[in-house]
C-alpha positions in Angstrom: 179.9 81.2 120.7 180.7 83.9 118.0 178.9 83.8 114.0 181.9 82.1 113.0 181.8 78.9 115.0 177.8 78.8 114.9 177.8 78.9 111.0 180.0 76.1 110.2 178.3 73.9 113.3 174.7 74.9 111.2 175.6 73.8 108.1 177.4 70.2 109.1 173.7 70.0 110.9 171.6 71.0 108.2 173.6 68.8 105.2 173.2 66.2 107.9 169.5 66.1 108.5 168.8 67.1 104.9 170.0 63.6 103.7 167.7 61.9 106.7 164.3 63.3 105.4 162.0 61.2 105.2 158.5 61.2 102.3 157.1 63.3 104.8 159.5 65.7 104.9 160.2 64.7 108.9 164.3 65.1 109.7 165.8 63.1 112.1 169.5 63.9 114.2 170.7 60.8 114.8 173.6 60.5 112.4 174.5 64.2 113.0 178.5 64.8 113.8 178.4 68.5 114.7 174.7 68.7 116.0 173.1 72.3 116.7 173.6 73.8 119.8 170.8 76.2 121.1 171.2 76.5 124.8 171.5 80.2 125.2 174.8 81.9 125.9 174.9 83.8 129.3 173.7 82.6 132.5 171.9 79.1 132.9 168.3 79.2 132.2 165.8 79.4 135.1 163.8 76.6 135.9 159.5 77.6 136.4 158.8 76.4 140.1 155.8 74.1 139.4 154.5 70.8 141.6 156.4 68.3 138.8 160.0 68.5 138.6 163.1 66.9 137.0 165.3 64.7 139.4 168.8 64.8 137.8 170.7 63.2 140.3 167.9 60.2 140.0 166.5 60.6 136.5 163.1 60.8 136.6 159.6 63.0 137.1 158.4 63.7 140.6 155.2 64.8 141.8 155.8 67.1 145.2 159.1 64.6 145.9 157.4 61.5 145.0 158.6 59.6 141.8 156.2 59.3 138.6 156.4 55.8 137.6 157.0 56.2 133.4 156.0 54.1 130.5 157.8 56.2 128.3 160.8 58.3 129.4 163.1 59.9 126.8 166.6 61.8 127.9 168.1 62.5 124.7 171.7 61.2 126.1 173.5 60.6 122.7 170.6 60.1 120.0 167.1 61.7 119.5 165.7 58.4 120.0 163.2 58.4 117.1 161.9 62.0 117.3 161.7 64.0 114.2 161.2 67.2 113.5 158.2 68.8 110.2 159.0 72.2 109.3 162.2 72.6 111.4 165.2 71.1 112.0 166.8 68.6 115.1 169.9 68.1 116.5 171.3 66.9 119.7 173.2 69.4 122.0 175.4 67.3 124.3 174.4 67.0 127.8 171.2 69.0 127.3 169.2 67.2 124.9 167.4 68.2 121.5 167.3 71.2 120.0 164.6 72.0 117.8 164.4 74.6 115.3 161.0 75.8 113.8 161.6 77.5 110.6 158.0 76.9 108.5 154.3 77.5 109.3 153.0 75.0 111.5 155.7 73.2 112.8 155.7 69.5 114.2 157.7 67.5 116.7 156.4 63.5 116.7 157.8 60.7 119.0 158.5 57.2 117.2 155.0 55.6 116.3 154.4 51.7 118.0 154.4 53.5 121.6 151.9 50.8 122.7 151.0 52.6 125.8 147.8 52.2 127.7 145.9 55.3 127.9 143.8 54.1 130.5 146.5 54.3 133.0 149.1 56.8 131.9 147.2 59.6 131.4 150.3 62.6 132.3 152.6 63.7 129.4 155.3 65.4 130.0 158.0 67.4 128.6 160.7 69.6 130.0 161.9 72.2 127.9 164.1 75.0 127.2 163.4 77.7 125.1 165.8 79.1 123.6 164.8 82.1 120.8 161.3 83.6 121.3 158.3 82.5 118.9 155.9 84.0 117.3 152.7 82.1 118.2 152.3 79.6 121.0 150.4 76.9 120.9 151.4 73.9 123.2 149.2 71.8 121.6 149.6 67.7 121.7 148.0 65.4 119.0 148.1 61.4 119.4 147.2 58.7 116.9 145.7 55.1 118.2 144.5 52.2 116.2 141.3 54.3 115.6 142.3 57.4 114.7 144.9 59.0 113.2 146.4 62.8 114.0 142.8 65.2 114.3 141.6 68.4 115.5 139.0 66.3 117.3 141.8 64.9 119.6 144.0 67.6 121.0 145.5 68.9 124.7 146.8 71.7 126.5 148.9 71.8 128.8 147.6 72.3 132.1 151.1 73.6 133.1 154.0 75.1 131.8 152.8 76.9 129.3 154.6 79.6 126.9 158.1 79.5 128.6 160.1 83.0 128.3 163.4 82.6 126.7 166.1 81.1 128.7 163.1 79.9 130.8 163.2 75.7 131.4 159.4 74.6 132.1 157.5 71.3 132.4 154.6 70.9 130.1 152.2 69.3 132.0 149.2 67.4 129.9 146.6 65.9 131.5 145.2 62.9 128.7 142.1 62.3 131.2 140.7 66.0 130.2 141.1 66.3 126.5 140.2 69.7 124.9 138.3 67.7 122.3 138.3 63.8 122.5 136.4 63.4 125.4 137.8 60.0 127.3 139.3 58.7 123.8 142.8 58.9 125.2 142.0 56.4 128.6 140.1 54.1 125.7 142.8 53.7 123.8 146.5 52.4 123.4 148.5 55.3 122.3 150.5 55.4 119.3 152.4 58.5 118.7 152.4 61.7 120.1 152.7 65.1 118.0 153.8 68.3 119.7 152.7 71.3 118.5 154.8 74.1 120.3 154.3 77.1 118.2 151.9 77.7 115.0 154.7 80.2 113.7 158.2 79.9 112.5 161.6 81.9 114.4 161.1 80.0 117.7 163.7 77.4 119.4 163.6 74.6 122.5 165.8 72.7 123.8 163.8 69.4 124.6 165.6 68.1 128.3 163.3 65.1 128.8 160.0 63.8 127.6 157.5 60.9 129.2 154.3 59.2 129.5 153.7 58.5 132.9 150.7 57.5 135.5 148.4 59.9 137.3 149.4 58.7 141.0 146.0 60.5 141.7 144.0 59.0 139.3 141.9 55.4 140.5 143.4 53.2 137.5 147.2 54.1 138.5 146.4 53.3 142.4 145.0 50.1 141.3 147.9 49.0 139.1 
């Protein structure tokens, strides 16, 4: 795609999501007509080799072949299904999912609150991504809010796989909720929320977000029980 198409597609986007903010200053997609497209041009990204992959032809997560059962599973088909976007912009590129655009400080991606999920036995987040521009400053940090808590540096992840993708690179981000960075077991004593992802501490960078879910540890005692 050549500056003149990109331009005109940008600002539809951008007058678009402008008129969704919210108080909070958190943009949502879903009534976008000509929605950003980020996927780079050139050959098709790569895809990390890790133990968790993406079954397209069957649509879901999969643990060394086998299928992660999902509370939560987001596609991004033809809306961004609640997610919006702090510091950055959203929009859905068709048949690849959302593309997020971090343009301030500190940017923030957040699922829809009311999640409702029991931490106790989905304790794997995942999210498959594309990135598209390189960043700044990596983070891959997740946030989650319960009826106890809302969002707090003493309840965070990292991901335990995936990290810091290379541009044109399509990786899972692997959390394990069990082993918190700082929480302790809060997350498998809780019903979850929403979820914050904090993919970069710095402005410039872009993703394309393929899939995102909360799903059970097949490994972990609770999820072999249930």
């Amino acid at each position: 795609m050549n500056p003149t198409q990109i331009l005109p597609a940008l600002a539809a986007g951008v007058a678009l999501l402008l008129a969704g903010c919210d108080s909070a200053g958190q943009r949502s997609a879903d009534v976008a007509a000509e929605p950003a497209r980020l996927a780079p041009d050139g050959p098709p990204p790569a895809e990390r080799v890790q133990p968790i992959r993406w079954n397209e032809t069957e649509e879901r997560f999969e643990l060394n072949g086998q299928p992660l059962k999902a509370a939560k599973l987001w596609t991004f088909d033809d809306s961004t299904e609640g997610f919006v976007v702090a510091g950055g912009e959203a929009g859905l590129t068709s048949g690849s999912g959302l593309s997020v655009i971090l343009q301030q400080p500190d940017p923030i991606l957040r699922t829809p609150s009311g999640l409702n999920v029991d931490g106790s036995v989905n304790t794997l987040v995942l999210v498959r991504l594309t990135r598209a521009a390189p960043g700044d400053l990596w983070s891959g940090a997740v946030h989650y809010t319960t009826e106890g808590h809302g969002e707090s540096a003493d309840y965070i992840a990292m991901p335990i796989q995936g990290a810091d993708p290379a541009v044109n690179e399509t990786t899972i981000l692997v959390y394990d909720m069990s082993k918190l960075k700082r929480g302790g077991d809060d997350w498998t004593r809780s019903v979850i929320d929403q979820i914050r992802f904090d993919f970069e501490d710095a402005p410039g960078g872009e993703f394309l977000v393929r899939q995102v879910a909360i799903a059970r540890d097949p490994a972990a005692p609770a999820a072999a029980e249930g």
